[in-house]
C-alpha positions in Angstrom: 14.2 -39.1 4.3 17.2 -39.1 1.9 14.2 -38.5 -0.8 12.7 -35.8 0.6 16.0 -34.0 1.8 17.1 -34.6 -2.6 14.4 -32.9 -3.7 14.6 -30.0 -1.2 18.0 -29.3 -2.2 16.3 -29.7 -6.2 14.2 -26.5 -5.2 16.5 -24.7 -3.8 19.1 -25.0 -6.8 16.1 -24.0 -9.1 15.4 -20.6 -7.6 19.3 -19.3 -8.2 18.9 -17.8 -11.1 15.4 -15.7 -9.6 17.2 -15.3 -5.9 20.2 -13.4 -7.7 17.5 -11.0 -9.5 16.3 -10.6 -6.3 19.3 -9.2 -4.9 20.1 -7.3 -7.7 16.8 -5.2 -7.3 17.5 -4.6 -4.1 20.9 -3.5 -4.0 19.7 -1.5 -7.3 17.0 -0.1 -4.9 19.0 1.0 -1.8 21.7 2.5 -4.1 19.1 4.9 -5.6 17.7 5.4 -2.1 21.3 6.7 -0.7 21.9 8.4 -4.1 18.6 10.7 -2.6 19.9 11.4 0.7 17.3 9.0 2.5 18.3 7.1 5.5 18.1 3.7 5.8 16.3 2.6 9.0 14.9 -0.6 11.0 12.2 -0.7 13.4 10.5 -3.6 15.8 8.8 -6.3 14.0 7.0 -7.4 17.1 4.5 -4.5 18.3 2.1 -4.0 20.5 -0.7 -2.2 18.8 -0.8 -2.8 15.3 -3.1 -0.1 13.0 -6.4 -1.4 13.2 -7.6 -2.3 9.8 -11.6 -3.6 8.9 -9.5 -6.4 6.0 -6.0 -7.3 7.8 -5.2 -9.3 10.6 -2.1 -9.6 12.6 -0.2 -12.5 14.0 -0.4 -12.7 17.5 2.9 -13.7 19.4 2.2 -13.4 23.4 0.3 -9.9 24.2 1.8 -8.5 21.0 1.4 -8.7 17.3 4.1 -9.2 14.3 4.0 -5.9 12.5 1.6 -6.0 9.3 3.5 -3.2 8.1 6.7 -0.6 9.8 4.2 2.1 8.9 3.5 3.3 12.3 6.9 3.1 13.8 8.3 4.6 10.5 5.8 7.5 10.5 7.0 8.2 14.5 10.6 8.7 13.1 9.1 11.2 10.6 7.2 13.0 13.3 10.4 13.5 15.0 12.6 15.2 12.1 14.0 12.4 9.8 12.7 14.0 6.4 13.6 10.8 3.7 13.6 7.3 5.5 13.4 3.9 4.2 12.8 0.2 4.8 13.4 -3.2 3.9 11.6 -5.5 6.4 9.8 -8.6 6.8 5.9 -8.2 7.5 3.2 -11.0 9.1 -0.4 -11.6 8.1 -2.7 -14.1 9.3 -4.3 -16.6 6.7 -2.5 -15.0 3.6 -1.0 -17.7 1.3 -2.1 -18.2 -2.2 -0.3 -17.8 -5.5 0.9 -14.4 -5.0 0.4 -14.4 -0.8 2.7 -15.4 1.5 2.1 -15.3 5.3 4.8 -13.8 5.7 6.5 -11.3 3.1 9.3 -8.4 2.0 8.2 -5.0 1.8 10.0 -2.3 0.9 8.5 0.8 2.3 9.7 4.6 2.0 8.4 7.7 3.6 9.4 11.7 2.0 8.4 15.3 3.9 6.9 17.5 2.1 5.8 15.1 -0.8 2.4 14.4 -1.5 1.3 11.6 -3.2 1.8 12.8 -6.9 4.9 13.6 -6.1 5.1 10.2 -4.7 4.4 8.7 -8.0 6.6 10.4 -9.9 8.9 9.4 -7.5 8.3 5.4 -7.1 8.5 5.7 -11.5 12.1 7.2 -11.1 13.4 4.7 -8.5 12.0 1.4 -10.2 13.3 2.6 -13.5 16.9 2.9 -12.2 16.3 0.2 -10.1 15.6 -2.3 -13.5 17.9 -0.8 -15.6 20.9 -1.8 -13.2 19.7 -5.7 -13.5 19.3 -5.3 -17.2 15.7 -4.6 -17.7 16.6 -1.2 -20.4 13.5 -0.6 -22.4 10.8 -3.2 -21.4 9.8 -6.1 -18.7 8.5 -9.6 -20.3 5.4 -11.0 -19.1 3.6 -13.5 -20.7 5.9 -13.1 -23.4 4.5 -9.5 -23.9 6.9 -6.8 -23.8 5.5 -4.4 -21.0 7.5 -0.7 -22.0 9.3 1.0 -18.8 10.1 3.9 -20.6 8.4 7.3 -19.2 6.2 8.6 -18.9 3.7 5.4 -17.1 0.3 6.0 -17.0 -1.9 7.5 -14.8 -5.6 6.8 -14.2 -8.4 7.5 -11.7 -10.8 4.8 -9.8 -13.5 6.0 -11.7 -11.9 6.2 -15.3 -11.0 2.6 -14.6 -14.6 1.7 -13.3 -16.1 3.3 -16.5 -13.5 2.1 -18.7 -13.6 -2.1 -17.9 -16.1 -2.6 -15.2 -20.3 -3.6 -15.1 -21.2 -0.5 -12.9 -19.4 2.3 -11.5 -16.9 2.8 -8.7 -20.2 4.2 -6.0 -22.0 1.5 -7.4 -19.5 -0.9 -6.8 -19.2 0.2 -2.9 -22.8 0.6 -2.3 -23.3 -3.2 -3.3 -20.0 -4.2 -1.3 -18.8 -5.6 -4.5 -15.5 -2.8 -4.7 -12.5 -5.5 -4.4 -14.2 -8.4 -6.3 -15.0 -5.9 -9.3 -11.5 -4.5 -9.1 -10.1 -8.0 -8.5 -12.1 -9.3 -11.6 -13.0 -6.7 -14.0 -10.5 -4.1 -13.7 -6.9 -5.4 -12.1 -6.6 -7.3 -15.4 -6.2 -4.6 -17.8 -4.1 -2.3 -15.7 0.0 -2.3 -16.5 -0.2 -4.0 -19.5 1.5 -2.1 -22.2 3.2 0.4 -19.2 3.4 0.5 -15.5 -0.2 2.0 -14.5 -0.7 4.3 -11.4 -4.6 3.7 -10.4 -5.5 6.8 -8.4 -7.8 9.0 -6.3 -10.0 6.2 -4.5 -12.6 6.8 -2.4 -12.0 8.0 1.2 -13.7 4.9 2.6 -10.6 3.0 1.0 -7.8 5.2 2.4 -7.8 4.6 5.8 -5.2 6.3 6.9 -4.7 8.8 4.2 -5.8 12.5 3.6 -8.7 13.6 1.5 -8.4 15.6 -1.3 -9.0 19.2 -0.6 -11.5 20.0 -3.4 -13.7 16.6 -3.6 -13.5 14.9 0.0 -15.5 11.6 -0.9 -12.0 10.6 -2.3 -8.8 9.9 -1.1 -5.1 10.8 -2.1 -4.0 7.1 -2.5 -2.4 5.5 -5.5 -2.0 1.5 -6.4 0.4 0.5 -9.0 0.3 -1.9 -11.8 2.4 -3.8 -13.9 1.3 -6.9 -16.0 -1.8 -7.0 -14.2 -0.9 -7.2 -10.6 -0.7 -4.7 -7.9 2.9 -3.9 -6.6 2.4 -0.7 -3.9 -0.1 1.4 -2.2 1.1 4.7 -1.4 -0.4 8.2 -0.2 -0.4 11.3 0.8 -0.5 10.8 4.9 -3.4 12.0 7.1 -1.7 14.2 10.0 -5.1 14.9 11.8 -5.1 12.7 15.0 -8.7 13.3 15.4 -9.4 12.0 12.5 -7.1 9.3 12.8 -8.5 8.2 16.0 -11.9 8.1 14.4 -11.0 5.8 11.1 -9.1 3.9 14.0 -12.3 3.6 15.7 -14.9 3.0 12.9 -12.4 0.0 12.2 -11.8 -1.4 15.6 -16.0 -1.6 15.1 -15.7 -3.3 11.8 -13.0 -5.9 13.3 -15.6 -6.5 16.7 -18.1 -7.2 14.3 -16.4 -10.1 12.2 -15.2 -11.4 16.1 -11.8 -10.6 14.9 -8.8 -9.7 17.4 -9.0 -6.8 19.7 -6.2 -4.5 19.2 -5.2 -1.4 21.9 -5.6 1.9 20.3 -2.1 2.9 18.7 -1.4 6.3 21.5 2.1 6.4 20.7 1.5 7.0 16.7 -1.2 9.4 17.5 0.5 11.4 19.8 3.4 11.4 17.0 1.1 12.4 14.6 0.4 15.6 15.9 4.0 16.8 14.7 3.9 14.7 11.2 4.7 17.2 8.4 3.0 17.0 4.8 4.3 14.3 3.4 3.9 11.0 1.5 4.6 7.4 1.9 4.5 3.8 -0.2 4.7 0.4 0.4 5.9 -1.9 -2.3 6.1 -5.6 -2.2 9.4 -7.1 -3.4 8.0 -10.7 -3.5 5.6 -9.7 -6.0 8.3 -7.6 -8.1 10.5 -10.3 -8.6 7.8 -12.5 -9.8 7.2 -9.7 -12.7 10.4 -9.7 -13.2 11.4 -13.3 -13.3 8.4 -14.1 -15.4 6.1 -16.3 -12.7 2.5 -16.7 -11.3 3.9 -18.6 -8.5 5.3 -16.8 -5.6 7.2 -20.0 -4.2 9.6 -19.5 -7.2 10.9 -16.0 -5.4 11.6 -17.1 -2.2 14.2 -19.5 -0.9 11.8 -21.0 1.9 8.2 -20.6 1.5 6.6 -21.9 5.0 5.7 -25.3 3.7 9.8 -25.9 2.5 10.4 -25.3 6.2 
C-alpha cells in the first residue's frame, strides 16, 4: 500500500508544471470572455434527454443521462434573450478513453447572437491568441519541436480542398463508401495545423447534425473543426433554428442509434420548443484537455489532468 500510495503522490507532483498552464489558459480565457461582455453561466450536468447523436453515447445515471455536451441547455438560455454566454463544464461519454479521450472531460463552450459561423472563426482565432499570449505563448506553439506560428491570419480550408489536397478519393466518395472519419482520421487530420492553426470548413450537411445549411449549396453544412499540430481542438457552427428540421435530424438519428441497439433517448421538447425563438447565431465547443496537451507538448492526455479515472 505505502508503494502504491508513493507513487501516486510521484504523478501527481509531475503534472505541476502542466496543471499551472492549465489554469493559466483558463483564467486567460474567461478574462477575454468578460473583456466581450459575455456572461458566464452553468447548467445541469445530469439531463434527461440528451441530443440524440448516430456516433455519441451518454452515461446513463438512473432515468437520466450525464450531459455529453451543455449545448442544449446553453442554446435554451439563448432562446430566451442572453446574446453572449459561456461555459466551462465537465462532460460524460460512454467508452471514450484512449490517448487523447477521456470518459469524462473539460469543454469550454461559447454561444454569440447574431454570429454565424465565420464570424465564429474569426472569433475563436482572436480569443485563443490572447488567451496564449497571457501564458507566454507570443509568436509560436512547440510541437514536436516544430514551431507552429499563432500569428494571424490562420488558415482556412474547405472539406473538399482538404479531401483533394491529402486524401485517396474525394470527400462524396469518402461518405458514399462510409470511409469519411477513417480517411479524415488517417489521411487528412495529419497535415492540418501544422505550420498555423487550420480552420477545416463547410462539411457536408450529413455531418452537421444540428447545424444550418449553407444557403447557396445545401449538400453542405456551416460547420468548422479546428486544427493545431495535427489534432482537432473544437467544432463550431452556425446553429439550425428550424424545429422541424431539428426534429427530423433528431429522428433520422434516434433510427441510426435503434439500429446499432444503442440507448433510447426521449425526444429533447424542451430545446425544440426553445428553438423556435433562437436568433441567428453561432456556437463552438472546444476541448481544454486537448489544448493543454498542445500546449504542454504531450500525446498523452493523463499528463493534463490531475486524476484520470484509473488514478482514482
Amino acid at each position: 500500500m505505502t508503494e502504491f500510495h508513493q507513487d501516486d503522490q510521484f504523478q501527481l507532483a509531475r503534472k505541476a508544471n502542466n496543471l499551472r498552464l492549465r489554469a493559466g489558459f483558463i483564467s486567460g480565457i474567461r478574462r477575454f470572455f468578460l473583456e466581450h461582455d459575455f456572461l458566464e453561466v452553468e447548467t445541469p450536468l445530469r439531463i434527461p434527454a440528451p441530443a440524440p447523436e448516430e456516433h455519441i453515447e451518454a452515461v446513463a445515471t438512473g432515468d437520466w443521462f450525464l450531459q455529453t455536451s451543455p449545448e442544449l441547455c446553453m442554446k435554451r438560455l439563448l432562446a430566451a434573450g442572453y446574446p453572449r454566454i459561456f461555459q466551462f463544464c465537465k462532460c460524460f461519454r460512454a467508452a471514450e478513453r484512449g490517448g487523447r479521450h477521456l470518459p469524462e472531460f473539460t469543454m469550454l463552450e461559447w454561444y454569440a447572437a447574431h454570429f454565424d459561423y465565420h464570424d465564429l472563426m474569426q472569433q475563436c482565432e482572436k480569443l485563443l491568441v490572447a488567451a496564449l499570449r497571457a501564458i507566454g505563448f507570443n509568436e509560436h506553439i512547440i510541437r514536436h519541436n516544430k514551431k507552429i506560428s499563432i500569428g494571424s491570419p490562420w488558415e482556412k480550408l474547405t472539406v473538399a480542398e482538404a479531401f483533394r489536397k491529402f486524401a485517396p478519393v474525394s470527400a462524396q466518395e469518402a461518405l458514399d463508401q462510409d470511409r469519411f472519419d477513417e480517411i479524415l482520421v488517417e489521411s487528412i487530420e495529419p497535415n492540418l495545423g501544422c505550420d498555423r492553426p487550420t480552420f477545416l470548413y463547410d462539411y457536408p450537411a450529413a455531418l452537421g447534425a444540428l447545424a444550418r445549411l449553407k444557403k447557396d449549396d445545401r449538400a453542405l453544412a456551416e460547420r468548422f473543426e479546428l486544427y493545431i499540430g495535427g489534432m482537432e481542438l473544437a467544432n463550431g457552427f452556425s446553429e439550425l433554428t428550424d424545429t422541424d428540421e431539428q426534429r427530423k435530424r433528431f429522428e433520422e438519428a434516434s433510427a441510426a442509434r435503434a439500429a446499432k441497439h444503442w440507448a433510447s433517448y426521449a425526444m429533447p421538447e424542451k430545446f425544440l420548443t426553445a428553438l423556435e425563438y433562437l436568433p441567428p447565431s453561432a456556437g463552438i465547443a472546444l476541448g481544454i484537455d486537448r489544448m493543454i496537451m498542445l500546449l504542454a507538448d504531450t500525446d498523452v492526455i493523463d499528463d493534463v489532468v490531475a486524476f484520470p479515472p484509473e488514478a482514482l
